[in-house]
N, C-alpha and C positions, 0 to 999 in steps of 0.2 A: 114575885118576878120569876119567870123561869129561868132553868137555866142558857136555853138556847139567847133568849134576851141577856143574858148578863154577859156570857161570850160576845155575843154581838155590840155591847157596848163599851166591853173593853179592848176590843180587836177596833173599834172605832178611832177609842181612845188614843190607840196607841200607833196608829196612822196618821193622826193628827200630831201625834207629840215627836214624829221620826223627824222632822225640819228643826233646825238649829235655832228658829224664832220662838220654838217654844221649850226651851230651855226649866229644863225645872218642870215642868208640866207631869212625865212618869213618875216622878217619884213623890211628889205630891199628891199625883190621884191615888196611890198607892197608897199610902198612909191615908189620907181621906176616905177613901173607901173604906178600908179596917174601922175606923175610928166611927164613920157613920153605920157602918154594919153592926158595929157592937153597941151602939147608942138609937139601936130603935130599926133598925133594916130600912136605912137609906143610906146603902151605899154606894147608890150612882149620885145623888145628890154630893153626898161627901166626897167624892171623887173629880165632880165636877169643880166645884169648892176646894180642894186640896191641889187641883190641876193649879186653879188662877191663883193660887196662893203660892204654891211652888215657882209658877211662870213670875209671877209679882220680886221674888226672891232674889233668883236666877239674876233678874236685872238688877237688879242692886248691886247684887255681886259683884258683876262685871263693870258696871257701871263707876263702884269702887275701886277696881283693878286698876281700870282707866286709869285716874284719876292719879292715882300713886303712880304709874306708868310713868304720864307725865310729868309729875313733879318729880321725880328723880332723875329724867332725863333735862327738866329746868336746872335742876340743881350742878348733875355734871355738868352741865354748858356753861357755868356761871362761876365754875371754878378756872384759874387762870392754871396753864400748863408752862413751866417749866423750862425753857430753850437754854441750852449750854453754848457762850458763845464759839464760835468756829476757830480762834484762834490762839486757845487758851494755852499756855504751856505749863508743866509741872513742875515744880518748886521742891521737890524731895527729891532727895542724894542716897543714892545705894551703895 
């Protein structure tokens, strides 16, 4: 592959991965690529494969974050607070 193609494919790459939907996607191609490049010189395949692995990830992640988000924000809710009544008076002598 030349190098004008390899440029071309990673400038592709990396225009499609500037949206927040593909989260994960650079730094997967990135390492896929290396990893196919050194196992045989396919590193737009590994790239492309380290993309949707990385993207696959990404969501997980977040997907987890959620998750805990909500359940701690369950959990405050679900704890009772505290009210001091309004017309308490104090019982200690100075």
């Amino acid at each position: 592959m030349s190098m004008k193609s390899k440029l071309a494919v990673v400038s592709t790459a990396l225009l499609l991965a500037a949206g927040s939907a593909n989260a994960g996607c650079v730094k997967g191609a990135v390492a896929g690529g290396v990893v196919g490049h050194v196992a045989g010189k396919h590193s737009v395949l590994g790239a492309a494969v380290g993309c949707a692995i990385g993207h696959h990830s990404a969501k997980k992640k977040e997907k987890l974050a959620q998750q805990q988000a909500q359940q701690q924000q369950a959990a405050a809710a679900a704890q009772p607070t505290r009210v001091a009544p309004a017309n308490t008076v104090s019982t200690t002598r100075k």
